[in-house]
C-alpha positions in Angstrom: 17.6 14.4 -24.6 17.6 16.8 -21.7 14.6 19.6 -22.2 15.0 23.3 -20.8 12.8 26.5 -20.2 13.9 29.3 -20.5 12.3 32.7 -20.6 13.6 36.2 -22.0 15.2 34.2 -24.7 15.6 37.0 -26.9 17.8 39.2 -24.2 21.4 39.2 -24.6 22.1 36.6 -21.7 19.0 34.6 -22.2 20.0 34.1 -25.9 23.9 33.2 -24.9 21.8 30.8 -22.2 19.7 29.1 -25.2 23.0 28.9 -27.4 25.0 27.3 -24.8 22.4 24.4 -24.3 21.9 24.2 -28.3 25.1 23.5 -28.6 24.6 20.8 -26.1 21.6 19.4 -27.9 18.9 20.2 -25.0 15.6 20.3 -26.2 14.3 24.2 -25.8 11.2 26.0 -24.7 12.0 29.6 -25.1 9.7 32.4 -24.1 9.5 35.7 -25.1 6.8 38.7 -24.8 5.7 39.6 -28.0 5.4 37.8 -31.7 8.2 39.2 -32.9 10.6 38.4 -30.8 9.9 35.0 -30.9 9.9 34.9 -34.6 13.1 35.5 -34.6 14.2 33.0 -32.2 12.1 30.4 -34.2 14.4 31.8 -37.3 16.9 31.5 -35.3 17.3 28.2 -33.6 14.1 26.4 -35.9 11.3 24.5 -35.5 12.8 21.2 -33.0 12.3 23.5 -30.3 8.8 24.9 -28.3 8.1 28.5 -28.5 5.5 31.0 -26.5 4.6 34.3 -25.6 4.7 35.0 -22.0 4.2 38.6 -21.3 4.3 39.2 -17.4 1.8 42.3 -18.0 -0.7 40.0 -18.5 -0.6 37.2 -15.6 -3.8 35.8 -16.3 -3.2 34.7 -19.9 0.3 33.4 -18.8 -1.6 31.1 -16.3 -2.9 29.5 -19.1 0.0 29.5 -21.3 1.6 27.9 -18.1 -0.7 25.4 -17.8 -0.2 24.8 -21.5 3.3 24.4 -21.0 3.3 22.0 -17.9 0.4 19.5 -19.7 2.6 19.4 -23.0 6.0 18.7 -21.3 6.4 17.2 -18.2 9.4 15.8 -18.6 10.9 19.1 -18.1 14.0 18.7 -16.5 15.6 23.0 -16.3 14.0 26.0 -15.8 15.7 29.0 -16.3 14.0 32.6 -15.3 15.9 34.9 -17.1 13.2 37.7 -18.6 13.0 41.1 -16.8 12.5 44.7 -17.1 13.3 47.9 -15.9 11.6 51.1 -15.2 13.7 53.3 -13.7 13.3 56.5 -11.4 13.8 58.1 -7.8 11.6 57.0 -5.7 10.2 60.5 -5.1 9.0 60.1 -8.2 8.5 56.8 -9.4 4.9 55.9 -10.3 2.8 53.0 -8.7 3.1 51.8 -12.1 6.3 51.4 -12.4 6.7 50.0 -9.2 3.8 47.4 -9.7 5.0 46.4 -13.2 9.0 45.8 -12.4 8.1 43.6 -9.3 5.3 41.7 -11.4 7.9 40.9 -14.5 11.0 40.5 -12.3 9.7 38.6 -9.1 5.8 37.8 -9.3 6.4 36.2 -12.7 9.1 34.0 -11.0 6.1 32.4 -8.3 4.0 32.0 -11.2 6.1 30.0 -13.5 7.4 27.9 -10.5 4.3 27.0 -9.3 2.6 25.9 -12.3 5.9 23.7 -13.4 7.3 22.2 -10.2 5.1 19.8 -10.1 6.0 17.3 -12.9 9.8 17.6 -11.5 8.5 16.6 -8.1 6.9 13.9 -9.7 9.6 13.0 -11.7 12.2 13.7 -8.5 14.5 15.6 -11.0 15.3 19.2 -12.1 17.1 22.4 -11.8 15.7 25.9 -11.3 17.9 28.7 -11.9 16.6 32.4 -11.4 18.7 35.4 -12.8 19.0 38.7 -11.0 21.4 40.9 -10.8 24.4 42.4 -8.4 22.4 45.2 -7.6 20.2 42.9 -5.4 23.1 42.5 -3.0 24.6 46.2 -3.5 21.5 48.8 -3.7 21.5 51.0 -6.9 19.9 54.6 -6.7 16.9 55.3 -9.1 16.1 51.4 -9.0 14.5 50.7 -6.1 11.6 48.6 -7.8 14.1 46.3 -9.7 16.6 45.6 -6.8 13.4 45.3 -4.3 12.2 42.6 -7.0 15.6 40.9 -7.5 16.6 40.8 -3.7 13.1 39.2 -3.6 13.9 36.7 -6.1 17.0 35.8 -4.0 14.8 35.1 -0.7 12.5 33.2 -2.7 14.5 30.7 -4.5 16.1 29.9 -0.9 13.0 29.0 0.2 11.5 26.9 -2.6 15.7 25.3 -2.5 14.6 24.3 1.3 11.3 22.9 0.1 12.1 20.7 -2.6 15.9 20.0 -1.7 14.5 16.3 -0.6 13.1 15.6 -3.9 16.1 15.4 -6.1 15.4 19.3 -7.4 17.9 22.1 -6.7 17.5 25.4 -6.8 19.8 28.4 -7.2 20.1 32.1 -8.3 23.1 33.8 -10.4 23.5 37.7 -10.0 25.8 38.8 -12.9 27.5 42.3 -12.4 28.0 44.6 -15.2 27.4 42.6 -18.8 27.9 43.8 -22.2 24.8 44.4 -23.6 22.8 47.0 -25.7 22.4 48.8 -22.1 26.3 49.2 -21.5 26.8 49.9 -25.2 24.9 52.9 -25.2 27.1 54.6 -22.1 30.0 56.6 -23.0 33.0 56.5 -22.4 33.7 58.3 -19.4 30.3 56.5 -17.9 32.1 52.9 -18.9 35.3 54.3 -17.4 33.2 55.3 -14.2 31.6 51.9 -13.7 35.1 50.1 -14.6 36.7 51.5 -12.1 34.5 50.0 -9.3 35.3 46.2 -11.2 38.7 45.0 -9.9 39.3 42.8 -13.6 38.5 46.1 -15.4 36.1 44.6 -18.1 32.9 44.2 -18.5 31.3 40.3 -18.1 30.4 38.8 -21.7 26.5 37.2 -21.7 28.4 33.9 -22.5 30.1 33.6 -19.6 26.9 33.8 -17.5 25.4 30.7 -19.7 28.6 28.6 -18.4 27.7 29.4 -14.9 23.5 28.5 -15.8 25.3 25.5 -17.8 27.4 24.5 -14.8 24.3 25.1 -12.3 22.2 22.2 -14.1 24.4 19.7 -14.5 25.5 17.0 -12.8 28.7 18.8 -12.0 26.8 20.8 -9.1 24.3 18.8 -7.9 25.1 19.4 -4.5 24.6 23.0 -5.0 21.4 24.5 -4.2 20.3 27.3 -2.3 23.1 29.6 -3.4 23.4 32.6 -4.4 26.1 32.8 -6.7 28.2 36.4 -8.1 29.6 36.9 -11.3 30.7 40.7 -11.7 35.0 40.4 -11.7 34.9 41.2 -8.5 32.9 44.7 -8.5 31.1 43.1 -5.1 32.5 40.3 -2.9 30.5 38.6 -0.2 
């Protein structure tokens, strides 16, 4: 049995992500950043699986849950860094805060979690790591410069580590979904959805499920000639 990580489990594509690899009978470690969160996925998908809180405000308590983590399961064979956040204003007046925070969650958090795992798959000369960010880290969105400054970093990153470890059986990638139904999209109205559909040449909005058969895709054997990549999923809002 295969054994995956995957954090923001509790998000709408990081709970499609965990119900796509239930239903092919991986063994789980989900993450989430508070207690109740993660009693809910524990209600959810039971007690086979590995929970922890991982809450990227706090990096020094997650190095410890990390190390935690890579001692009690080093046969991890997928790591999936899904969890993120968003703070959004004009730069003009976005706070250092706000700033600081996005780019810890959405891209420090990413080095952290890499470094402490990678090593038992470069022992084991297996594994897949698959980063989430977002179409906006190709594209630019006004009032979010620290999220797309923190998912553009992500993609640069991931690159890199692909070019380190590509020798040693591991592969690396990034997925950038588009525009996904989710709480966020729910709560625009209609001529906001009617706004955003216009720029998306399949005129819908992506379903969460349909970015956990891309992740699904991305760690199998199916693609293991695939790393380094950046690959799009928004029905063609940006082609490149």
């Amino acid at each position: 049995m295969k054994k995956i990580l995957i954090t923001g489990a509790s998000g709408g594509i990081g709970s499609s992500i965990a119900d796509k690899f239930l239903k092919h009978e991986y063994e789980m470690i989900l993450t989430s950043s508070s207690n109740a969160t993660l009693s809910k996925l524990k209600k959810k998908y039971g007690y086979n699986h590995h929970y922890y809180i991982l809450d990227f405000k706090n990096p020094d308590e997650n190095s410890i849950i990390l190390k935690k983590i890579s001692e009690e399961h080093q046969d991890l064979d997928i790591i999936v860094n899904n969890a993120g956040i968003t703070d959004d204003s004009l730069l003009l007046r976005m706070k250092t805060d706000q700033w600081n925070n996005v780019i810890q969650a959405n891209l420090s958090s990413n080095f952290t979690i890499i470094k402490a795992l990678l090593p038992n798959m470069i022992r084991n000369k297996s594994g897949n790591i698959i980063g989430v960010s977002s179409v906006v880290a190709t594209s630019g969105n006004p009032g979010q410069s620290n999220y797309v400054a923190a998912k553009s970093g992500m993609i640069g990153f991931y690159k890199s580590i692909a070019l380190e470890v590509a020798s040693r059986n591991i592969n690396v990638n990034v997925v950038s979904p588009g525009f996904i139904v989710s709480p966020m999209t729910n709560k625009l109205n209609e001529n906001q959805k009617n706004v955003i559909l216009e720029k998306i040449p399949m005129k819908r909005f992506g379903e969460a499920n349909e970015i956990a058969d891309l992740v699904y895709f991305l760690s199998s054997d199916d693609s293991k000639y695939i790393t380094g990549q950046n690959i799009h999923i928004n029905g063609g809002m940006l082609m490149v």
